[in-house]
Gaussian input, Z-matrix of N, CA and C with variables (Angstrom, degrees):
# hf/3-21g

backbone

0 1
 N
 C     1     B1
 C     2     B2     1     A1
 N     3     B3     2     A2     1     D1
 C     4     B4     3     A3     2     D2
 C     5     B5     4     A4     3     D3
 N     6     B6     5     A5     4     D4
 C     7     B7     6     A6     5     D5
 C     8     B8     7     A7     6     D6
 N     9     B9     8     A8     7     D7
 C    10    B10     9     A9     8     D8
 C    11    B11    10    A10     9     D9
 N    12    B12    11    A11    10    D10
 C    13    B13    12    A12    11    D11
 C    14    B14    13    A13    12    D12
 N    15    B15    14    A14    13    D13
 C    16    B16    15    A15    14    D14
 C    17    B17    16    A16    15    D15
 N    18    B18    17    A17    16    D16
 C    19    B19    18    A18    17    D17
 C    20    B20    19    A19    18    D18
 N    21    B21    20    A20    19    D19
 C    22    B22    21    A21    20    D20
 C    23    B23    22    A22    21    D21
 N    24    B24    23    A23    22    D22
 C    25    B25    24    A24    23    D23
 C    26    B26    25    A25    24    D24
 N    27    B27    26    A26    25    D25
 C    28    B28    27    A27    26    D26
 C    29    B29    28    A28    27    D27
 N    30    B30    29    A29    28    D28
 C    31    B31    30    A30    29    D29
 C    32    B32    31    A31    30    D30
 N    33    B33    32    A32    31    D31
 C    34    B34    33    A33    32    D32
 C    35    B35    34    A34    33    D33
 N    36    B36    35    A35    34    D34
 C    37    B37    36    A36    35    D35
 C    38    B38    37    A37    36    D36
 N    39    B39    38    A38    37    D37
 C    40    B40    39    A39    38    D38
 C    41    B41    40    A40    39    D39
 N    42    B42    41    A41    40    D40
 C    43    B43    42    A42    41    D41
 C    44    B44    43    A43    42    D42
 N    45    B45    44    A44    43    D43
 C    46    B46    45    A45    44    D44
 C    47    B47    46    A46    45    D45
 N    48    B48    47    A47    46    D46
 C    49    B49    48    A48    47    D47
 C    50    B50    49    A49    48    D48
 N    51    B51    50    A50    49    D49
 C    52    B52    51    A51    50    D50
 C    53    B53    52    A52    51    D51
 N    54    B54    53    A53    52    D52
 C    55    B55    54    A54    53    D53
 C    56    B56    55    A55    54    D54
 N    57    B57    56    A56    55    D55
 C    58    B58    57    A57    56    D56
 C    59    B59    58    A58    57    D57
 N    60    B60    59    A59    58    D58
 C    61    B61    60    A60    59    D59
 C    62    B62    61    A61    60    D60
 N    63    B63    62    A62    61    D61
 C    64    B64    63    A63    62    D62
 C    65    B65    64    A64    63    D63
 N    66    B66    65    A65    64    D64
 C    67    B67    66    A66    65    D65
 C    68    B68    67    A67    66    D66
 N    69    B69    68    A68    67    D67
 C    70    B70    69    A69    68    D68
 C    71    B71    70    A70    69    D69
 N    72    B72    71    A71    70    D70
 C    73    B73    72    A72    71    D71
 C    74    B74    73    A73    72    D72
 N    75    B75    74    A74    73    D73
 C    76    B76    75    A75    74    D74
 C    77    B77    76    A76    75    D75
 N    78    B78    77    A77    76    D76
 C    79    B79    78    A78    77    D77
 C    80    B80    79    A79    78    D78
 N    81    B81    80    A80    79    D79
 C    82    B82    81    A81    80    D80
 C    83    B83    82    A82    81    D81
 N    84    B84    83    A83    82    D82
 C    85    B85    84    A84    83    D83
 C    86    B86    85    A85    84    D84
 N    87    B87    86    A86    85    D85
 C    88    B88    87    A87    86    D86
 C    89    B89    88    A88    87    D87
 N    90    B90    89    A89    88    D88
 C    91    B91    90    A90    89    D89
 C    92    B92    91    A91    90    D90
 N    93    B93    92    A92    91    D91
 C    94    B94    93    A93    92    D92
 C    95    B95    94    A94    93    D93
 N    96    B96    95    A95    94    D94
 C    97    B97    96    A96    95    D95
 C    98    B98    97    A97    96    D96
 N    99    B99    98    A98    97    D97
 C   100   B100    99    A99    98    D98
 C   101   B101   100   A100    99    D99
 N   102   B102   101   A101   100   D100
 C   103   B103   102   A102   101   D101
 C   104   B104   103   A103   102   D102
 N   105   B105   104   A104   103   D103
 C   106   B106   105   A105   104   D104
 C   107   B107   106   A106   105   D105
 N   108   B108   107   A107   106   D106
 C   109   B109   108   A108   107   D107
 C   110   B110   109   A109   108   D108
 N   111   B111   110   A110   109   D109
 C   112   B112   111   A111   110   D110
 C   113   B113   112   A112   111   D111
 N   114   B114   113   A113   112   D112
 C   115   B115   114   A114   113   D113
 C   116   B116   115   A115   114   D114
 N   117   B117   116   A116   115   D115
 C   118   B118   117   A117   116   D116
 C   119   B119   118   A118   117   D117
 N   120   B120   119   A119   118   D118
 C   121   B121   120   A120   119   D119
 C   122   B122   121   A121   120   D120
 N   123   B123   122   A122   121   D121
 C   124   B124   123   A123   122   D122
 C   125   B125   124   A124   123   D123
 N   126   B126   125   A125   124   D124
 C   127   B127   126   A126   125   D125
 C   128   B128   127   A127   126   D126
 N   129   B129   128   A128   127   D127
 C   130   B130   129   A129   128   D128
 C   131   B131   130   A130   129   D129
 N   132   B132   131   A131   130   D130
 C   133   B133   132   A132   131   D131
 C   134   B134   133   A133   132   D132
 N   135   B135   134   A134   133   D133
 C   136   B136   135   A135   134   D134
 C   137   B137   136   A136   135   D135
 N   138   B138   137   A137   136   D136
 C   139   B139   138   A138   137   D137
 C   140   B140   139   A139   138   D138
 N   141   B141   140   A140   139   D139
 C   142   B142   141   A141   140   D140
 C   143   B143   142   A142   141   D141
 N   144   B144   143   A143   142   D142
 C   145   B145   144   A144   143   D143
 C   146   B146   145   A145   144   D144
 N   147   B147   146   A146   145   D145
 C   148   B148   147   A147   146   D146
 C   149   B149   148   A148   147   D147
 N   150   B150   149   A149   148   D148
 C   151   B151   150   A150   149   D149
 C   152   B152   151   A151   150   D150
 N   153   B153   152   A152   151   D151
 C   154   B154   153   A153   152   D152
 C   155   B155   154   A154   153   D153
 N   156   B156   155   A155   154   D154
 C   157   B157   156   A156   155   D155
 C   158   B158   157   A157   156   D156
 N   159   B159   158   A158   157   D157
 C   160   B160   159   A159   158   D158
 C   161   B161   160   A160   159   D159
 N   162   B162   161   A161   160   D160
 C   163   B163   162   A162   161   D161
 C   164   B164   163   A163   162   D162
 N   165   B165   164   A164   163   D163
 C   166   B166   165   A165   164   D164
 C   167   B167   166   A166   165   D165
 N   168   B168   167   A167   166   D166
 C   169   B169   168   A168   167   D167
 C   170   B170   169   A169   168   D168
 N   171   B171   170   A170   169   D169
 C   172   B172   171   A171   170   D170
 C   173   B173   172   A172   171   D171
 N   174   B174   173   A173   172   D172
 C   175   B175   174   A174   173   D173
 C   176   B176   175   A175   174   D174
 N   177   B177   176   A176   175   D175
 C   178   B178   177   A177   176   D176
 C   179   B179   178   A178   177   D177
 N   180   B180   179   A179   178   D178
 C   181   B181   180   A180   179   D179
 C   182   B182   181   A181   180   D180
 N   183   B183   182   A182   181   D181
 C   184   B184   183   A183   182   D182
 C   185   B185   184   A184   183   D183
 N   186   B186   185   A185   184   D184
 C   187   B187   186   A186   185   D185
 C   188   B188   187   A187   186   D186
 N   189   B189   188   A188   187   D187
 C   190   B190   189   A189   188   D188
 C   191   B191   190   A190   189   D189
 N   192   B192   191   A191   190   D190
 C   193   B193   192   A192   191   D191
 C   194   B194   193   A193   192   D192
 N   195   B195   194   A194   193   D193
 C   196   B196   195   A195   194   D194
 C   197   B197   196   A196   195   D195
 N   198   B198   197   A197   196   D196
 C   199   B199   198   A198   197   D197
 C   200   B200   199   A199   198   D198
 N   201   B201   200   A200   199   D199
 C   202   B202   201   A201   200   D200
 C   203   B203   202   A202   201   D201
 N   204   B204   203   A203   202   D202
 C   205   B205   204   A204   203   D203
 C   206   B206   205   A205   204   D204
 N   207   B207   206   A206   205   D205
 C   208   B208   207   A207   206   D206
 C   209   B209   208   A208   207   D207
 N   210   B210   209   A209   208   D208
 C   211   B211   210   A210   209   D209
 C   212   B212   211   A211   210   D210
 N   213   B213   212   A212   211   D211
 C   214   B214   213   A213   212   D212
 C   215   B215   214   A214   213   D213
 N   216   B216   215   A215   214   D214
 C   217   B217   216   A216   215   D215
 C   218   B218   217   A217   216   D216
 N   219   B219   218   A218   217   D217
 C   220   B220   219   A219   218   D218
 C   221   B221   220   A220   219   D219
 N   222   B222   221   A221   220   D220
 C   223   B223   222   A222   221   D221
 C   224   B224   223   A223   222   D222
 N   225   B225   224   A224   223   D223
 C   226   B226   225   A225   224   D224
 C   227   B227   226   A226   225   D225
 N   228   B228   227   A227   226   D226
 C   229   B229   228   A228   227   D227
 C   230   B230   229   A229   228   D228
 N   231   B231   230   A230   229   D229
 C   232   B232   231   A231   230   D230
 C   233   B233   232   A232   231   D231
 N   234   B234   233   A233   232   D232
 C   235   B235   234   A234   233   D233
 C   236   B236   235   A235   234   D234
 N   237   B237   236   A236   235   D235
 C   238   B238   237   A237   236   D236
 C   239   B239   238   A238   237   D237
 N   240   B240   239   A239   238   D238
 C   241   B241   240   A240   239   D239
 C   242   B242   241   A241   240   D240
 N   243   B243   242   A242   241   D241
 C   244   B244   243   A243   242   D242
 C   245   B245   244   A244   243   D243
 N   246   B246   245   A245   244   D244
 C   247   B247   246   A246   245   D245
 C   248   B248   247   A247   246   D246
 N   249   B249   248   A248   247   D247
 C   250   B250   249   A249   248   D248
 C   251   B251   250   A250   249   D249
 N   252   B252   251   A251   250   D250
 C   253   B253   252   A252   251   D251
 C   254   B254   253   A253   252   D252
 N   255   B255   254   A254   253   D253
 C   256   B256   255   A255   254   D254
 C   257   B257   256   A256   255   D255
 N   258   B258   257   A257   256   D256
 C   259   B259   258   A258   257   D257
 C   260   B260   259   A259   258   D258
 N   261   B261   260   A260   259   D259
 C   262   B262   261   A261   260   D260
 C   263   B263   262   A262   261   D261
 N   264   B264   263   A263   262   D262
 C   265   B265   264   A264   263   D263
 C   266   B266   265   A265   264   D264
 N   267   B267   266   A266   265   D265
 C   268   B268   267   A267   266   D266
 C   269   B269   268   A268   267   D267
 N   270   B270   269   A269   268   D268
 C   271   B271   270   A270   269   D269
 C   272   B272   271   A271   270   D270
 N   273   B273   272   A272   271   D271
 C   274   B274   273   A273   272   D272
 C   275   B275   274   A274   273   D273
 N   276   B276   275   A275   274   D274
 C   277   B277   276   A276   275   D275
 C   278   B278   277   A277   276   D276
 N   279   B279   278   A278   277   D277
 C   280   B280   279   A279   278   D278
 C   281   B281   280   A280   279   D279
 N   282   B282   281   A281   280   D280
 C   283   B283   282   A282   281   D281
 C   284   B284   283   A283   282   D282
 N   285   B285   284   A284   283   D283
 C   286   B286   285   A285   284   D284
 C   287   B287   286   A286   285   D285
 N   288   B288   287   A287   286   D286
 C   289   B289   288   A288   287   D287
 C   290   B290   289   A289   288   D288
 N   291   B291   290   A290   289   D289
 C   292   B292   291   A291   290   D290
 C   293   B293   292   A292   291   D291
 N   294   B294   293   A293   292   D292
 C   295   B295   294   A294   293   D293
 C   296   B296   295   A295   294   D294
 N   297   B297   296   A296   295   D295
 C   298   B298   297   A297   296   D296
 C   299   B299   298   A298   297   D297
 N   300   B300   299   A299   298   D298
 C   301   B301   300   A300   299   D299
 C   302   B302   301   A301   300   D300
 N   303   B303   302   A302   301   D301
 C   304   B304   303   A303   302   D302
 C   305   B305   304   A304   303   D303
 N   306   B306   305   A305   304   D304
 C   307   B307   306   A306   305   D305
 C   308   B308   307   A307   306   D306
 N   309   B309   308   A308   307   D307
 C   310   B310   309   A309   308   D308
 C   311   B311   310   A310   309   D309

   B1=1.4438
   B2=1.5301
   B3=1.4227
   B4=1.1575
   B5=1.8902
   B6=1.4716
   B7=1.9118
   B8=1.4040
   B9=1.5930
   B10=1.5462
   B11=1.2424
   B12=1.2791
   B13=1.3811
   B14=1.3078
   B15=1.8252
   B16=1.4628
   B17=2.0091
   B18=1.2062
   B19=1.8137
   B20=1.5279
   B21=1.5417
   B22=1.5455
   B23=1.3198
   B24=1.2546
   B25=1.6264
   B26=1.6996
   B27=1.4412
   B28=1.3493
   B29=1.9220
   B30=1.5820
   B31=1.5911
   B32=1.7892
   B33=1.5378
   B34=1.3204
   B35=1.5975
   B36=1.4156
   B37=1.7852
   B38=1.5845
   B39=1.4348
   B40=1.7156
   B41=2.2417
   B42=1.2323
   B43=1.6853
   B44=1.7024
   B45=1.1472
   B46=1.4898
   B47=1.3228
   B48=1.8328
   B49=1.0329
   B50=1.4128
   B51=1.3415
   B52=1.5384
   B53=1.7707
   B54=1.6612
   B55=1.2416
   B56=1.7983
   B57=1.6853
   B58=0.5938
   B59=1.7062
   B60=1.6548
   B61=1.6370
   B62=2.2363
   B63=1.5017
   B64=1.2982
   B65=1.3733
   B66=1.8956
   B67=1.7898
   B68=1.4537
   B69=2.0755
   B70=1.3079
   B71=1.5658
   B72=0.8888
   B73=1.6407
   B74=1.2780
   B75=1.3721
   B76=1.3974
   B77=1.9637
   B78=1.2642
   B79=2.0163
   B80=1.1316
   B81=2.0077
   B82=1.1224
   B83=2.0456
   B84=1.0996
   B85=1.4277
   B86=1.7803
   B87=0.9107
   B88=1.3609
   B89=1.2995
   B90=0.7621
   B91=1.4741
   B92=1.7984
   B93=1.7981
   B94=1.5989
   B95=1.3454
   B96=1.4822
   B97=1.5224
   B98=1.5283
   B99=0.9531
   B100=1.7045
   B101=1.2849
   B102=0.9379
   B103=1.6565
   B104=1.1070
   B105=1.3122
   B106=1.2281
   B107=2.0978
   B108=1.3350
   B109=1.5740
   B110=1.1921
   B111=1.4995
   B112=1.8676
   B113=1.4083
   B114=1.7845
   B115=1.1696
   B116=1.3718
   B117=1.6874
   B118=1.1653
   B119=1.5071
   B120=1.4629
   B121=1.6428
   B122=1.7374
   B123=1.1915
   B124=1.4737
   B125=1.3413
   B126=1.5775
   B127=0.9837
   B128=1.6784
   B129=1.2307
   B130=1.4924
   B131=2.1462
   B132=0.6583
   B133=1.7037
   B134=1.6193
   B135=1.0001
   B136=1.4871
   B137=1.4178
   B138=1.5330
   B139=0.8871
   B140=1.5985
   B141=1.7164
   B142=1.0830
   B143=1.9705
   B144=1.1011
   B145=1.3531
   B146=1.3529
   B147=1.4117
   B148=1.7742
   B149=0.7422
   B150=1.4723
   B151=1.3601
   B152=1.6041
   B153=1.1844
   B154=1.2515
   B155=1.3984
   B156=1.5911
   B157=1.6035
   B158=1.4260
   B159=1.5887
   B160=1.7080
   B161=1.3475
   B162=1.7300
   B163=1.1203
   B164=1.4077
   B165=1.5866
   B166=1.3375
   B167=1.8903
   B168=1.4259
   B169=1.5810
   B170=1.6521
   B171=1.3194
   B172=1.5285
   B173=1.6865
   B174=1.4980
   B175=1.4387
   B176=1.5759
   B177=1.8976
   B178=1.6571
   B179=1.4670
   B180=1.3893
   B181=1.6619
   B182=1.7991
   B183=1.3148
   B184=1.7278
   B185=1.4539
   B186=1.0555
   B187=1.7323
   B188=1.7215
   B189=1.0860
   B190=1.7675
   B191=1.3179
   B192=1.2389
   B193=0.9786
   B194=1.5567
   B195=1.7643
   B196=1.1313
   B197=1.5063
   B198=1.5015
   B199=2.1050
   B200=1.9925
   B201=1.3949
   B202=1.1116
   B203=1.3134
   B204=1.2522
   B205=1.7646
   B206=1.7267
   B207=1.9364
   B208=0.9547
   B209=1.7702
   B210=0.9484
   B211=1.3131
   B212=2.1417
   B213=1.0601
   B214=1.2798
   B215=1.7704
   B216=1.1465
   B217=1.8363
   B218=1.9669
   B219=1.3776
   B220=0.9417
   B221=1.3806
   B222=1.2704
   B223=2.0979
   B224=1.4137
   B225=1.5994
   B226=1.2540
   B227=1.2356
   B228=1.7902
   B229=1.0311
   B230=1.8345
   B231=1.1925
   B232=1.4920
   B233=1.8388
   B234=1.3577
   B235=2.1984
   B236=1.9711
   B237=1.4122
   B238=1.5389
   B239=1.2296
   B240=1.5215
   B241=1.0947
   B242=1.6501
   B243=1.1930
   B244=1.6164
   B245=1.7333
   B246=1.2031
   B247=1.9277
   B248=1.4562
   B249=1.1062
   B250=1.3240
   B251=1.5396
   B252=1.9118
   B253=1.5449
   B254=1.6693
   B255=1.3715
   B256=2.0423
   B257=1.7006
   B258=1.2719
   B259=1.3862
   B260=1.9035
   B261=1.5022
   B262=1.4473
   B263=1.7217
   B264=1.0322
   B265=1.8024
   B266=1.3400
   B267=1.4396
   B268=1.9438
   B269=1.9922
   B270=1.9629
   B271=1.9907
   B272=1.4609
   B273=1.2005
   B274=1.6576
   B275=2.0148
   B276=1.3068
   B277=1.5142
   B278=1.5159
   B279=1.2895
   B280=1.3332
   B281=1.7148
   B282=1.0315
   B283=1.5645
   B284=1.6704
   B285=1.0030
   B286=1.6677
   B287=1.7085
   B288=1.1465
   B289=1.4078
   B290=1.2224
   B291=1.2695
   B292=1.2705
   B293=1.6508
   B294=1.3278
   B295=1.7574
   B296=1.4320
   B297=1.7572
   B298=1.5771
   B299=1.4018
   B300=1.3790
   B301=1.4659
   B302=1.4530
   B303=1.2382
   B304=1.5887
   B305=1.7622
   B306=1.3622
   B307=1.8162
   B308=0.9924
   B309=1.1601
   B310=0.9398
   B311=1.3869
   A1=108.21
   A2=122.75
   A3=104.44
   A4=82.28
   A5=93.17
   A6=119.09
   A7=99.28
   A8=99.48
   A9=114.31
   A10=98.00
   A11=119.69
   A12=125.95
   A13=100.10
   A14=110.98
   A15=95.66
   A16=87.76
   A17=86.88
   A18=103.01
   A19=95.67
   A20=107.03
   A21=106.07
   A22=137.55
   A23=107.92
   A24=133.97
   A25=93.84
   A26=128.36
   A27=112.87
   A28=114.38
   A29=112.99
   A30=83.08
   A31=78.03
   A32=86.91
   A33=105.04
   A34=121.64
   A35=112.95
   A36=107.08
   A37=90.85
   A38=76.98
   A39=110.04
   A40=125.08
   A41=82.57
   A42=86.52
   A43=116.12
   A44=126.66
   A45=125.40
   A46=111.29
   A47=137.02
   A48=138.30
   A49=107.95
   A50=138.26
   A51=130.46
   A52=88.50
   A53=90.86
   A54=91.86
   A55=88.57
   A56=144.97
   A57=139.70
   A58=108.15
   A59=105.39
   A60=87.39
   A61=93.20
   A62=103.09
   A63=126.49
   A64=116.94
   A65=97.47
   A66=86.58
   A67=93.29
   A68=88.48
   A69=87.83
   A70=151.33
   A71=122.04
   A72=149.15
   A73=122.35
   A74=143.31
   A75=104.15
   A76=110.48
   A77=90.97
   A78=91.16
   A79=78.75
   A80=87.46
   A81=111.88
   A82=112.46
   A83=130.35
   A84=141.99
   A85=100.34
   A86=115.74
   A87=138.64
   A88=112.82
   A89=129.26
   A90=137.27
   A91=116.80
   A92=96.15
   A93=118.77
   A94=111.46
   A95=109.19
   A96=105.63
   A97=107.93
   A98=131.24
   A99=155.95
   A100=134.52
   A101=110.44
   A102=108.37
   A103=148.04
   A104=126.61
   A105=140.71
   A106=122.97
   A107=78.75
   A108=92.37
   A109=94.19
   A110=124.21
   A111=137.01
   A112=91.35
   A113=128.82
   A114=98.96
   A115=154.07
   A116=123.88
   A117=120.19
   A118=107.59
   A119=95.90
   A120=100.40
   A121=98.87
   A122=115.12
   A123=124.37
   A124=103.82
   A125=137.86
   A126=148.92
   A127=121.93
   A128=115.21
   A129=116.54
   A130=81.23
   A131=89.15
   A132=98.85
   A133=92.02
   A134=137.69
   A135=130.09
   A136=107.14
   A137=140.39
   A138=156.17
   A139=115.10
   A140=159.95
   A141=149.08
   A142=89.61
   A143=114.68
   A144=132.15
   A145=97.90
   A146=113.31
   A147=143.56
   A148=137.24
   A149=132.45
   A150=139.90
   A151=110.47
   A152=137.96
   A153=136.77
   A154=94.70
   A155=124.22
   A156=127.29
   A157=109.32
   A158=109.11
   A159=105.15
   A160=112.62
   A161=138.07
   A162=140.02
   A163=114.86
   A164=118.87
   A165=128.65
   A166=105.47
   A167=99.47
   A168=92.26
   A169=105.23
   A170=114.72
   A171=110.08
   A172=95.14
   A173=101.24
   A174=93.71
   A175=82.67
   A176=103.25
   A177=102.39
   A178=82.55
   A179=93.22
   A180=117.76
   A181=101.09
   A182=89.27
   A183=106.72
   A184=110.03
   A185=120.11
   A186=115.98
   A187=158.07
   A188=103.57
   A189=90.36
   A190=119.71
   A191=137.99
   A192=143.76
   A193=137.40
   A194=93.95
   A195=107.56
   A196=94.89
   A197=98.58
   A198=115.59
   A199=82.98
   A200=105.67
   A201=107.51
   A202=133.05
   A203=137.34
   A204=126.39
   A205=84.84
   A206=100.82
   A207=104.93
   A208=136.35
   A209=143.45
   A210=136.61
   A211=99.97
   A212=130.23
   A213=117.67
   A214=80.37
   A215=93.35
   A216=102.19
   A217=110.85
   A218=99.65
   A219=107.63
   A220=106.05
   A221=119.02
   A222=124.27
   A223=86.96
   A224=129.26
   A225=120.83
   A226=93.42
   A227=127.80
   A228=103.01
   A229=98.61
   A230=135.45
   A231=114.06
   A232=109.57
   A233=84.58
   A234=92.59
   A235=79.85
   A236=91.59
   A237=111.40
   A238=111.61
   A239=133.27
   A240=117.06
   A241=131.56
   A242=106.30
   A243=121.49
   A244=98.07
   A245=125.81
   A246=102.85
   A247=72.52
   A248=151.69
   A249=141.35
   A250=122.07
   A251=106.10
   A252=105.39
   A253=87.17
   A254=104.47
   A255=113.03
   A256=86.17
   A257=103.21
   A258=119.98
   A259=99.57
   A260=108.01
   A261=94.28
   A262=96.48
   A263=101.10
   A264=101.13
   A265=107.64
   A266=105.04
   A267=104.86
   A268=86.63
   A269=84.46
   A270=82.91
   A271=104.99
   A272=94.20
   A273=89.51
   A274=134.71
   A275=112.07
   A276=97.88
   A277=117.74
   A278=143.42
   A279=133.18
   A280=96.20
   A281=108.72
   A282=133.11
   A283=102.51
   A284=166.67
   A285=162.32
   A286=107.42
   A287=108.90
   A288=131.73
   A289=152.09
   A290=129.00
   A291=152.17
   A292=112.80
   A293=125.92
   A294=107.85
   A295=102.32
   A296=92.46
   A297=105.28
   A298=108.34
   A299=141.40
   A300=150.04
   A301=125.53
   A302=109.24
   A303=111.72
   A304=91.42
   A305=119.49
   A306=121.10
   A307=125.09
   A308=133.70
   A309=143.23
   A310=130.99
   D1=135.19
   D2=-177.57
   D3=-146.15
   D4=166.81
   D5=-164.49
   D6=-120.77
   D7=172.85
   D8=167.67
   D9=-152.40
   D10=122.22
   D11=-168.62
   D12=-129.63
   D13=156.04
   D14=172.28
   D15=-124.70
   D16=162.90
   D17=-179.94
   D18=-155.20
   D19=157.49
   D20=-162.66
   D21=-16.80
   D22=97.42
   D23=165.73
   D24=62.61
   D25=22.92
   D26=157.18
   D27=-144.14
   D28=-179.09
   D29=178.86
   D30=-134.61
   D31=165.35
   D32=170.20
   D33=-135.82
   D34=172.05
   D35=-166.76
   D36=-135.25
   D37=100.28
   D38=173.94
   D39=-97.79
   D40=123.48
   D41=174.88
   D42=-106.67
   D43=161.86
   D44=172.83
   D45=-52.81
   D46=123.67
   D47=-171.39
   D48=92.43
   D49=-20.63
   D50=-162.04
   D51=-79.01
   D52=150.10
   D53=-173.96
   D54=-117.92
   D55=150.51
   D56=-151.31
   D57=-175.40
   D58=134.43
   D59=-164.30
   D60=-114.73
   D61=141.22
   D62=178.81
   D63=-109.68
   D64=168.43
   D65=172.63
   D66=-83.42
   D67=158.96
   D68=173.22
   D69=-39.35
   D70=150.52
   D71=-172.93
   D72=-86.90
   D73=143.93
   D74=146.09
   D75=-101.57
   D76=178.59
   D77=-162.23
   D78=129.42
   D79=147.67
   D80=164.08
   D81=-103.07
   D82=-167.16
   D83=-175.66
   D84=-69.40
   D85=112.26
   D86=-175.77
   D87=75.61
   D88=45.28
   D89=170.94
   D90=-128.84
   D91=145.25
   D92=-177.36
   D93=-43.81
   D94=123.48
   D95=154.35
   D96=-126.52
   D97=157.51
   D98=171.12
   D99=-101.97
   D100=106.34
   D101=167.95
   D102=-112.64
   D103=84.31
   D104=-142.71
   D105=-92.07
   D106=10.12
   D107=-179.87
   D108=-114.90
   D109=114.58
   D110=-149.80
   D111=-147.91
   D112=70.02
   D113=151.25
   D114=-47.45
   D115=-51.59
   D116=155.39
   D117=-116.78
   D118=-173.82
   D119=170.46
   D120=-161.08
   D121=144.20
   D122=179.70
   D123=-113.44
   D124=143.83
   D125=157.63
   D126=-80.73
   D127=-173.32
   D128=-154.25
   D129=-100.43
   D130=-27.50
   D131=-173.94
   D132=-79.47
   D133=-25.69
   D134=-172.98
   D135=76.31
   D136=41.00
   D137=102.60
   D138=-13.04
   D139=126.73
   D140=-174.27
   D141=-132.51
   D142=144.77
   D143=-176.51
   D144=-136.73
   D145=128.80
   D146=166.80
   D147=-178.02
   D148=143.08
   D149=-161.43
   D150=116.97
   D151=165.40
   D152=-131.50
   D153=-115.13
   D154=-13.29
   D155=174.47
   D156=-82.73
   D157=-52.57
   D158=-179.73
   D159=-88.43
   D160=22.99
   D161=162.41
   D162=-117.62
   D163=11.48
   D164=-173.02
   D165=-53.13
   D166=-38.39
   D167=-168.05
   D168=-110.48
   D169=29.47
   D170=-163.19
   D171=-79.55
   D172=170.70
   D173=166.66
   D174=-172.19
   D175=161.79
   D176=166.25
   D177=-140.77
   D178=145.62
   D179=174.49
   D180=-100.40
   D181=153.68
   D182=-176.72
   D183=-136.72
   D184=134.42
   D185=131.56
   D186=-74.24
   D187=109.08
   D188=-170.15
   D189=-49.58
   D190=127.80
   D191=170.06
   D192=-73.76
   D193=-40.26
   D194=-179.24
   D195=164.94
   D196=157.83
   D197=-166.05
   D198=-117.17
   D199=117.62
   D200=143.92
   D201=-158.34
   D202=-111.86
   D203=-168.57
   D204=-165.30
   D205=130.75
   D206=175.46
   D207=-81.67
   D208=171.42
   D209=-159.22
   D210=-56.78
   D211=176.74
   D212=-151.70
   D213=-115.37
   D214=151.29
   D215=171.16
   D216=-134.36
   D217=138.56
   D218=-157.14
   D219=-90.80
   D220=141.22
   D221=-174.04
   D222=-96.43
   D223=158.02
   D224=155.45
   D225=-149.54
   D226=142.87
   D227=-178.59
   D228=-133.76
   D229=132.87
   D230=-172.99
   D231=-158.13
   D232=124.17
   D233=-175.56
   D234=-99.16
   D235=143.31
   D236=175.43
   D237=-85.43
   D238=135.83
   D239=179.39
   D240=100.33
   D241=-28.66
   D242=177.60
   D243=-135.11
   D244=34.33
   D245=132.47
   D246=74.02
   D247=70.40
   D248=156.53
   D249=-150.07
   D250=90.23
   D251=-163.95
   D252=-126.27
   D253=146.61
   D254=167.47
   D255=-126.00
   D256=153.76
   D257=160.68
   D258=-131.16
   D259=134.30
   D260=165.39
   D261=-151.92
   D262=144.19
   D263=167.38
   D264=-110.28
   D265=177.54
   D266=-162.92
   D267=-177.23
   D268=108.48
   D269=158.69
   D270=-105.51
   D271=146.51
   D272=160.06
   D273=-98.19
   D274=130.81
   D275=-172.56
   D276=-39.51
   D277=146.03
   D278=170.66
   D279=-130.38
   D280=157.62
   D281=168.08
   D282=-93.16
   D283=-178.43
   D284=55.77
   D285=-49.19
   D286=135.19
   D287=177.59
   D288=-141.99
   D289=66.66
   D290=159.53
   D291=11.85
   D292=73.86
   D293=-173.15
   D294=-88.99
   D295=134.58
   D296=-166.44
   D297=-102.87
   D298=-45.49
   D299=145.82
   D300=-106.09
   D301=179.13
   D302=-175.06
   D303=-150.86
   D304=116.19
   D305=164.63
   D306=-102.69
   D307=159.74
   D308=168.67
   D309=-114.96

């Protein structure tokens, strides 16, 4: 069975066991999270479910994995010629999350 869920401003295609890292969450380290925004969902039969009537009750459960900060990305900003350099880095918080079922 596998899902498509969306969680901050992106979606992802999640199966039972996929482990998968998001923007942050709140929860602490082993603890329930939910996701209740289920665009589609495919069955083991290849059955596909979507649309906002046959996903009314969908949901996929997760596990937190762990709270941390994603790898650092670098800003650079530079006009040639006029003395004009920025350096800035920027992590972003991430959640990691363990998805444990998917319902329907």
């Amino acid at each position: 069975m596998e899902a498509v869920i969306a969680t901050g401003g992106k979606q992802y295609r999640v199966t039972p066991g996929q482990v998968i890292s998001v923007e942050k969450l709140p929860g602490d380290k082993g603890g329930v999270v939910e996701f209740r925004s289920v665009l589609m969902v495919t069955r083991d039969g290849g059955d596909v479910l979507s649309g906002a009537d046959a996903l009314k009750t969908a949901l996929v459960k997760g596990e937190v994995v762990r709270q941390a900060r994603s790898r650092k990305v670098m800003i650079v900003k530079f006009k040639r010629r006029k003395n004009y350099r920025r350096h800035r880095g920027h992590r972003q918080a991430a959640t990691t999350v363990r998805i444990t079922d998917i319902e329907v």
